[in-house]
C-alpha positions as CSV (number, residue, x, y, z in Angstrom):
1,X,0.0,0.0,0.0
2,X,1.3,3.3,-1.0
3,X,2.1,5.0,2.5
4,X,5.0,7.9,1.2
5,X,3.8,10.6,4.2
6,X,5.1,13.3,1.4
7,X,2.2,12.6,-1.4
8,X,-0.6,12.2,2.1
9,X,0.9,15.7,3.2
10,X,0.1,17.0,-0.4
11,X,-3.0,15.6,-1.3
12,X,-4.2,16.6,2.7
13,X,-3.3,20.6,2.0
14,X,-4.5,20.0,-1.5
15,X,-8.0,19.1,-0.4
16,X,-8.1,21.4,2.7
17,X,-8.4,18.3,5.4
18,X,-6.5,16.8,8.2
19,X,-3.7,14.2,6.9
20,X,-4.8,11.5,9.0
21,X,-8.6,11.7,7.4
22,X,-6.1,11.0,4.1
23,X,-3.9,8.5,6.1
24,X,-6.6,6.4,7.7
25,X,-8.9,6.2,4.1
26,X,-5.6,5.3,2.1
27,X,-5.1,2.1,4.6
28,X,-8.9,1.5,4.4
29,X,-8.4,1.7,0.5
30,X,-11.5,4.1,0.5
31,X,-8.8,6.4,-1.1
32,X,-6.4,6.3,-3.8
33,X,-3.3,8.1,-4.5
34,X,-2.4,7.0,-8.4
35,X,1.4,7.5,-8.3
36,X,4.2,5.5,-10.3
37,X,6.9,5.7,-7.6
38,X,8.8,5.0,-10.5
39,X,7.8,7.5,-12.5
40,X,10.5,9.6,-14.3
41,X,8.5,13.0,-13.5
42,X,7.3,14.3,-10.1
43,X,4.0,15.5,-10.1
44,X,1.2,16.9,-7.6
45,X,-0.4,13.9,-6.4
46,X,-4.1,13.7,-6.4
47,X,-5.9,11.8,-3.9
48,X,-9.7,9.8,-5.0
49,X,-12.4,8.6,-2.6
50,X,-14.2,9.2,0.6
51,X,-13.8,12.8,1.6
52,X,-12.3,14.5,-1.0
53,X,-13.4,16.3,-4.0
54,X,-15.1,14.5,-6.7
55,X,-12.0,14.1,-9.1
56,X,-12.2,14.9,-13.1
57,X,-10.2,12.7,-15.7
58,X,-9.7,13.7,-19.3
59,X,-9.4,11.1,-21.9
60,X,-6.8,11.7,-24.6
61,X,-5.2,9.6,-27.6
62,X,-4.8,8.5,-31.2
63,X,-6.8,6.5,-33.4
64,X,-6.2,4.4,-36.4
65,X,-7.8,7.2,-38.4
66,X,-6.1,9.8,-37.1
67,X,-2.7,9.4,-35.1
68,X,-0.4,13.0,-34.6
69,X,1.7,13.3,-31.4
70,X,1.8,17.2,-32.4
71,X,-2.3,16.7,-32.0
72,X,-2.0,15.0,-28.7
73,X,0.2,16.9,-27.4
74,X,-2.5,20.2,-28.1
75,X,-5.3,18.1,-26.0
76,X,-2.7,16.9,-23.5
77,X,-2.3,21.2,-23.0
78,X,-6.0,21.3,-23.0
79,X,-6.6,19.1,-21.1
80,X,-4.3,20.8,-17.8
81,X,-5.6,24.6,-19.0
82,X,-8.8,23.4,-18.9
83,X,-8.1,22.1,-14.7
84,X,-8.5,18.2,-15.6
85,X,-7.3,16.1,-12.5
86,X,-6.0,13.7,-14.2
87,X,-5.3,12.2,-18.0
88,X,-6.0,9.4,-20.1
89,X,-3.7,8.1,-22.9
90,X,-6.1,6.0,-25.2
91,X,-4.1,6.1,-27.9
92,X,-4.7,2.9,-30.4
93,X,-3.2,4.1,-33.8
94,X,0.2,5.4,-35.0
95,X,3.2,5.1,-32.6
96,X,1.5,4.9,-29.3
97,X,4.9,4.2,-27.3
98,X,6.3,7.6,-28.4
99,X,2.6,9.1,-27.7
100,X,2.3,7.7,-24.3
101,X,6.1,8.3,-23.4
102,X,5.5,12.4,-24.1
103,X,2.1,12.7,-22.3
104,X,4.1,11.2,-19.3
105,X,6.9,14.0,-19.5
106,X,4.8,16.5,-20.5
107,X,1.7,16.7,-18.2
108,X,1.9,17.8,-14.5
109,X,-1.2,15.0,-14.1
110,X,-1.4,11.5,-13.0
111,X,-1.6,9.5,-16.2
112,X,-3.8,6.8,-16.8
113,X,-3.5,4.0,-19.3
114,X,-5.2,0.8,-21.3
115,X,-2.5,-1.9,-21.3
116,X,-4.6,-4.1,-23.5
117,X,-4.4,-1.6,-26.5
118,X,-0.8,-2.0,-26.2
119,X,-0.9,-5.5,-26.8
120,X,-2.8,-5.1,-29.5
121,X,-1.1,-2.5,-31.4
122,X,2.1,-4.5,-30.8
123,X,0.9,-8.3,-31.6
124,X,1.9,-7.4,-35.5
125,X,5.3,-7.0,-34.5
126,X,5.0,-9.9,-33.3
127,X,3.5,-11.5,-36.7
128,X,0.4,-12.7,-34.3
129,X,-3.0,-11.1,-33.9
130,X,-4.4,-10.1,-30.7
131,X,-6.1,-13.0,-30.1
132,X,-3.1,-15.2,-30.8
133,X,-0.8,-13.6,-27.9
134,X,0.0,-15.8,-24.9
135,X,-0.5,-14.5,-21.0
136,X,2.9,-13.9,-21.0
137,X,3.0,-11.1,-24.2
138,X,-0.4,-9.7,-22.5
139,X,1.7,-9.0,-19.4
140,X,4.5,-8.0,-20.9
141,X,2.4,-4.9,-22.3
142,X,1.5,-4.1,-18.6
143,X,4.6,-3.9,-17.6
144,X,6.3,-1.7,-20.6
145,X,3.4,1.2,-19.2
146,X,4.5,0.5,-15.7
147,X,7.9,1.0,-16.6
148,X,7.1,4.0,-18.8
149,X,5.8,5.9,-15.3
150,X,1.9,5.4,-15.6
151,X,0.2,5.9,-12.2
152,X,-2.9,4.2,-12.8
153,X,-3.9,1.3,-15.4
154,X,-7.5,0.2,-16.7
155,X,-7.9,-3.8,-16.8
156,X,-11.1,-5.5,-17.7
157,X,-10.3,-8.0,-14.8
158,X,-14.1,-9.1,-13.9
159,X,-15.4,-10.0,-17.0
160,X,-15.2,-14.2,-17.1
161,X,-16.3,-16.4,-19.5
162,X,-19.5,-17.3,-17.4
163,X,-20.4,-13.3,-17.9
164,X,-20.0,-14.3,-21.5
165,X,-22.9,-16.9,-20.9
166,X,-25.3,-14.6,-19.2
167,X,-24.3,-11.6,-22.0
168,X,-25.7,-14.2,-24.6
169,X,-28.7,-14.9,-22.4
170,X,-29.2,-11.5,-22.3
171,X,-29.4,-10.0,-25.9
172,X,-28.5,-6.6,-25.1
173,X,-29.9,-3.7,-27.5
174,X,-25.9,-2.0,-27.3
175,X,-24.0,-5.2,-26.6
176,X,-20.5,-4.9,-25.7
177,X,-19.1,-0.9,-26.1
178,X,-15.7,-1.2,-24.3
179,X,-13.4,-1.5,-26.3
180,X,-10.8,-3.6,-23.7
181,X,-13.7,-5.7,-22.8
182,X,-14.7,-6.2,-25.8
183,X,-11.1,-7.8,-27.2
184,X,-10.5,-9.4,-23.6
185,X,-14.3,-11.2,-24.8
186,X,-12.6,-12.0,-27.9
187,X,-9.7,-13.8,-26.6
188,X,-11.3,-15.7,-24.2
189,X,-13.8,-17.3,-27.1
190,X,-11.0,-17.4,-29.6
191,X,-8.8,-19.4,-26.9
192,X,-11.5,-21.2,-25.0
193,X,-10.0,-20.0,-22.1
194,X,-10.7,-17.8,-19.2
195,X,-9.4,-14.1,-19.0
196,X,-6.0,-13.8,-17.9
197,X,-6.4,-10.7,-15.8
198,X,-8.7,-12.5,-13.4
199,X,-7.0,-16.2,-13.4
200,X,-3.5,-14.6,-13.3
201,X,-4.6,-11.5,-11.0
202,X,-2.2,-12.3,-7.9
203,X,0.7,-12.0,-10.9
204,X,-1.3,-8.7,-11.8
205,X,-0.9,-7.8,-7.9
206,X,2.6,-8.4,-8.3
207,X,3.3,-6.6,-11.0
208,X,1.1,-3.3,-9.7
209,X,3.3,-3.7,-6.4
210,X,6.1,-3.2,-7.6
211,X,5.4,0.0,-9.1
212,X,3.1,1.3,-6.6
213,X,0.7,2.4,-8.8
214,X,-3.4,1.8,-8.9
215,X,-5.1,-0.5,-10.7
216,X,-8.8,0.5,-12.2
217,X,-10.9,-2.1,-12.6
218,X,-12.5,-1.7,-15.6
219,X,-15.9,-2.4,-16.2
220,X,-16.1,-3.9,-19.9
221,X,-19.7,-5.4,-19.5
222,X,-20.8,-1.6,-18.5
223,X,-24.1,-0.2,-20.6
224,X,-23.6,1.3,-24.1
225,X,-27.6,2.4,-23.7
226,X,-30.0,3.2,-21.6
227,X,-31.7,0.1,-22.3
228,X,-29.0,-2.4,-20.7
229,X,-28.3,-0.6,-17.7
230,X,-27.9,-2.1,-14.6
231,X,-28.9,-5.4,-15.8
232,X,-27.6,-9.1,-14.9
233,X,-23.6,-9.1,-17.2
234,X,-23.0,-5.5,-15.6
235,X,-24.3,-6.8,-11.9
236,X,-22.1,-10.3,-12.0
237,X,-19.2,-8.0,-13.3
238,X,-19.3,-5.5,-10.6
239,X,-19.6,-8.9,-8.1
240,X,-16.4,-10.2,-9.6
241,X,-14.6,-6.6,-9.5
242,X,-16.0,-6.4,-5.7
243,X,-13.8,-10.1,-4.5
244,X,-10.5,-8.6,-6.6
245,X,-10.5,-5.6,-4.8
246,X,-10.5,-7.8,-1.1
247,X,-7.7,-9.3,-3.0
248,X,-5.7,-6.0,-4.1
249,X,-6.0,-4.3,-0.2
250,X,-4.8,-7.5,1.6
251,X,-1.8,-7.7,-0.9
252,X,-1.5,-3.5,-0.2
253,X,-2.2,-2.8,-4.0
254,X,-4.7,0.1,-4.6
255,X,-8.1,-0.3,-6.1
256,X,-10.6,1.7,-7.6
257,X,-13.5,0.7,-9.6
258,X,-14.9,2.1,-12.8
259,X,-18.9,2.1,-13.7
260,X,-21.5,2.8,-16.2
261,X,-21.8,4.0,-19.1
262,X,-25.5,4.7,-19.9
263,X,-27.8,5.4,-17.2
264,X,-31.3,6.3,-16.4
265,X,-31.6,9.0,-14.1
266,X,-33.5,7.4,-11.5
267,X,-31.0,4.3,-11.6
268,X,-27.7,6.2,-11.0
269,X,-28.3,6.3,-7.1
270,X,-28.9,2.2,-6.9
271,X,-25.9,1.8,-9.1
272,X,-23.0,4.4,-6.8
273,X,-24.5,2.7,-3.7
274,X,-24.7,-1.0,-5.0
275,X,-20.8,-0.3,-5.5
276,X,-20.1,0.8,-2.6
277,X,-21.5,-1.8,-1.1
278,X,-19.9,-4.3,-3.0
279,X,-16.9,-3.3,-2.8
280,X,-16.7,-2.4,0.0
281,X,-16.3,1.9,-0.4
282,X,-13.7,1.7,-3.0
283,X,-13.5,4.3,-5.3
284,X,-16.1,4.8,-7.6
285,X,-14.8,5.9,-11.3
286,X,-18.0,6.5,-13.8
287,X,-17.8,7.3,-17.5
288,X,-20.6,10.2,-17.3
289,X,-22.9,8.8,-16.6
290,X,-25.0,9.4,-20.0
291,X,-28.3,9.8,-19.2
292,X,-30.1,9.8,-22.4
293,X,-29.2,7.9,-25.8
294,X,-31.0,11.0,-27.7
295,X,-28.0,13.6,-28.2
296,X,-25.2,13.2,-30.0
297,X,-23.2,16.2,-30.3
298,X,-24.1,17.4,-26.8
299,X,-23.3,14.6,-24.6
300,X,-20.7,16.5,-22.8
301,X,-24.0,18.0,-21.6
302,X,-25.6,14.7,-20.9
303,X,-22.5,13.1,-19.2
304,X,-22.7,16.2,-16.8
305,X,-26.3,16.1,-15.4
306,X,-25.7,12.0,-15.1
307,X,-22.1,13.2,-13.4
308,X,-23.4,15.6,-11.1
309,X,-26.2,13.2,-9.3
310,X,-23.6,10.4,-9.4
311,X,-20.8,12.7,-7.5
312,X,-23.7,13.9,-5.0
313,X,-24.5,10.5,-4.3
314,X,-20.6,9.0,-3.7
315,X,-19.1,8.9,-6.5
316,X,-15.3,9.9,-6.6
317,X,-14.4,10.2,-10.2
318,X,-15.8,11.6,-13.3
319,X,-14.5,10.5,-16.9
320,X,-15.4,13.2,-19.3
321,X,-17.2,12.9,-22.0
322,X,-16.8,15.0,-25.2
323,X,-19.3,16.6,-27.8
324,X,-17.9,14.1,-30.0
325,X,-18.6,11.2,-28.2
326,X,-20.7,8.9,-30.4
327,X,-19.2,11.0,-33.6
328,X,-15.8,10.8,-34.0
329,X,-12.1,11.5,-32.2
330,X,-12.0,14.5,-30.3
331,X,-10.0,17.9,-30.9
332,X,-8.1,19.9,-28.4
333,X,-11.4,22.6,-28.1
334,X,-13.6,19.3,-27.4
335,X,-11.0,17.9,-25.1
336,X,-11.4,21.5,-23.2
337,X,-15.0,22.1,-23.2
338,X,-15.4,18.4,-21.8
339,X,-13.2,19.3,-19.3
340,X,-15.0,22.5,-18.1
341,X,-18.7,20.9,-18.6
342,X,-17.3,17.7,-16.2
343,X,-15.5,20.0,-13.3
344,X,-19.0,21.9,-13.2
345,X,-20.6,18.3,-12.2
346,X,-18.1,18.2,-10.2
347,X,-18.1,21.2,-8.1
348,X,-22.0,20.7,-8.2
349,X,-21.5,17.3,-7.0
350,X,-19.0,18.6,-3.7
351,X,-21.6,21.8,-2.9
352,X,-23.9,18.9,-2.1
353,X,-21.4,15.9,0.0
354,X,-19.5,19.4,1.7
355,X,-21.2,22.4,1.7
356,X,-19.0,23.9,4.4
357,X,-16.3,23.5,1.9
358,X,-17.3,23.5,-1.4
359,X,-19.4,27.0,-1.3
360,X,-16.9,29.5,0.1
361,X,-15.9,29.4,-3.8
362,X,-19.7,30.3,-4.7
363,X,-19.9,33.1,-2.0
364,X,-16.5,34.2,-3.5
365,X,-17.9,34.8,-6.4
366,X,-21.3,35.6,-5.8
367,X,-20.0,38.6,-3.5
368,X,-17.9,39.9,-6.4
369,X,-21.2,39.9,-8.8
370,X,-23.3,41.6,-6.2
371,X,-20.4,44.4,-5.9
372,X,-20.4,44.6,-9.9
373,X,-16.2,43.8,-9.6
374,X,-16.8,42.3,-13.2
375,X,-12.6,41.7,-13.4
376,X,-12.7,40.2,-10.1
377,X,-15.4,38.0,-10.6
378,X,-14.3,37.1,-14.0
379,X,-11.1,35.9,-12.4
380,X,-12.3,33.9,-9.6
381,X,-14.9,32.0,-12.0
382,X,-14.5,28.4,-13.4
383,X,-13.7,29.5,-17.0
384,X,-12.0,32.5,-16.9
385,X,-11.4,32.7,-20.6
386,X,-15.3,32.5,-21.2
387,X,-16.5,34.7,-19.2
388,X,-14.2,37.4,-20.1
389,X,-14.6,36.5,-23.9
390,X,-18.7,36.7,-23.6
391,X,-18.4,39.5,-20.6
392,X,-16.5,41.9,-23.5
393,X,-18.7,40.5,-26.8
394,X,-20.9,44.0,-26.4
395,X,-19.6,47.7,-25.6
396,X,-21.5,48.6,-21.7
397,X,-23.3,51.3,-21.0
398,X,-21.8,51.8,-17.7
399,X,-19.1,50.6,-15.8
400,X,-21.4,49.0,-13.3
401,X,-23.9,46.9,-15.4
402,X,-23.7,44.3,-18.1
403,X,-25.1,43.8,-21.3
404,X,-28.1,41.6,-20.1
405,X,-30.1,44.4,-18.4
406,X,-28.3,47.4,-18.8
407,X,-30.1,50.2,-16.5
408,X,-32.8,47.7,-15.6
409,X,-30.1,45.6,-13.6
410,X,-31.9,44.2,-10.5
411,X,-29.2,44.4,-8.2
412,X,-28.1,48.1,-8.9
413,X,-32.2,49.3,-8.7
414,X,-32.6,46.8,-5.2
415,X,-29.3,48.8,-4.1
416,X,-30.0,52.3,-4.7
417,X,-34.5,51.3,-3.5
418,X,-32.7,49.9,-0.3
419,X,-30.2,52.6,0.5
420,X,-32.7,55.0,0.6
């Protein structure tokens, strides 16, 4: 278990709390520091879980259609402008190693990685396909990220061939729509075997040891549509995920868990509690969720309602979600407005679990508005780049009003009716 006193120190002041509220959830593995102590670049450390603000991760990363480092390296900067907590390397196309290797020594975030794609894009190096590479090759990937510097790693560990079963019983509308858990699926049919990550997971517990990093237990049988959620393959998944993360704490390796995908708004409570339950308060790591199936091109927007209800009701960790989710790869401006849209779920999310905390920010702000210190309150906002770009769009009639109501401004008339 990760127990460096300088990373507690820093995620404690970082968050505002006592160390030992850090110190006593780290050992409970309630919290998670993702930190390659071999990394070759110090960062800030960012703490996960119970307590501490609701966390914001920013997916990055080639495709096979379209792989430029130069690209990456624009969302990688958009990604930290924006105030991401952490990043994703998804890469899949081009020459992932160099990709991954500069998002490591360029960002000032924990970095987060899929192993499997690794294996993948390397297998025809090997003159194999994916599903033709032994346990040991599909380790081997793991351990070239670890030894790269990644803090935290994705593996679709609790999807077995019996969840295989009970997804062909079930006939869901979206099927499968993670990608690792869709090729781990693939391997274990093509090899009529079980998946490796869960029948070699001690090795897996080894390896993560080692490097003190975090594993993410990735949920590949999560919902692609509103339709499948929370429905038998994605329950026996998160049972599995719940018995592997017993097994990480009592080898000291840190856990956290990753969940849906596509969820109903009335469903999104069941599922952050049914986790926590299960596994026992881990940390809680949701893509969105998406709330509707309806909106392409705005489900940054979706991904933020579903994100907000999710963070107020214990979850820990938000993966973005673009406008081009569903579409297409995403830009640097995408990689920033997803960003933005996911830290306000966030903040949302904390103004609910600590008000005491969270809404000194607010009445910051708020105050600023009321005294018409546009600069000031322009600064202190979320997006400071927005608000000045929109703030200075029109010429103002006075110094003490904006564009919106002009000499009708409510607060100036309450002000001067008051005064009097």
């Amino acid at each position: 278990m990760l127990t460096d006193d300088a990373l507690v120190k820093k995620v404690a002041t970082r968050e505002g709390i006592d160390e030992k509220l850090v110190s006593e959830g780290l050992a409970k593995g309630e919290i998670v520091i993702p930190y390659n102590l071999k990394r070759p670049r110090k960062i800030e450390p960012v703490g996960i879980g119970k307590g501490l603000k609701t966390k914001v991760n920013a997916n990055i990363g080639t495709s096979p259609s379209i792989a430029e480092i130069e690209r990456e390296h624009e969302k990688l900067a958009a990604a930290i402008e924006a105030g991401a907590d952490t990043v994703m390397d998804l890469s899949t196309g081009g020459d992932i190693d160099a990709v991954r290797r500069m998002v490591i020594a360029e960002s000032s975030l924990p970095v987060g990685t899929v192993p499997i794609y690794q294996a993948a894009c390397d297998s025809p190096r090997l003159k194999k396909s994916f599903l033709e590479l032994s346990v040991d090759e599909i380790f081997a990937s793991i351990r070239k990220h670890l030894v790269d510097g990644v803090d935290f790693l994705t593996l679709h560990t609790g999807i077995t061939r019996a969840g295989i079963e009970r997804l062909r019983n079930r006939k869901r509308l979206a099927g499968i729509v993670s990608r690792g858990g869709s090729m781990m699926v693939q391997w274990m049919i093509y090899n009529k075997a079980e998946n490796p990550l869960a029948s070699h997971f001690d090795r897996l517990l080894d390896l993560t040891a080692e490097f003190g990093a975090c594993l993410s237990l990735g949920d590949g049988l999560r919902p692609g549509a509103l339709a499948d959620a929370s429905d038998r393959p994605q329950i026996q998944e998160l049972l599995i995920i719940g018995e592997q993360v017993d097994r990480a704490r009592a080898r000291g390796v840190q856990a956290m868990v990753e969940g849906p995908g596509h969820v109903p708004l009335d469903q999104i409570e069941m599922n952050v509690k049914l986790e926590k339950e299960i596994c026992h308060g881990a940390p809680f790591y949701v893509l969105g969720p998406l709330v509707t199936d309806v909106a392409p091109g705005y489900d940054h927007i979706v991904s933020a309602i579903g994100g907000a209800l999710a963070g107020m009701y214990g979850t820990d960790f938000l993966c973005y979600v673009t406008p081009s989710e569903h579409l297409g790869l995403p830009d640097a401006e995408d990689v920033r407005l997803g960003t933005i849209v996911s830290r306000i779920a966030a903040h949302a999310a904390d103004i609910a679990k600590f008000p005491a905390r969270a809404r000194k920010w607010d009445e910051e702000v708020s105050r600023l508005r009321e005294q018409f210190k546009w600069d000031d309150m322009i600064k202190k906002s979320l997006d400071p780049s927005e608000a000045r770009r929109r703030f200075d769009r029109y010429p103002k009639e006075a110094e003490d009003v904006c564009t919106m109501c002009g000499e009708f401004c409510a607060i100036k008339r309450s002000k001067e009716a008051l005064s009097g």
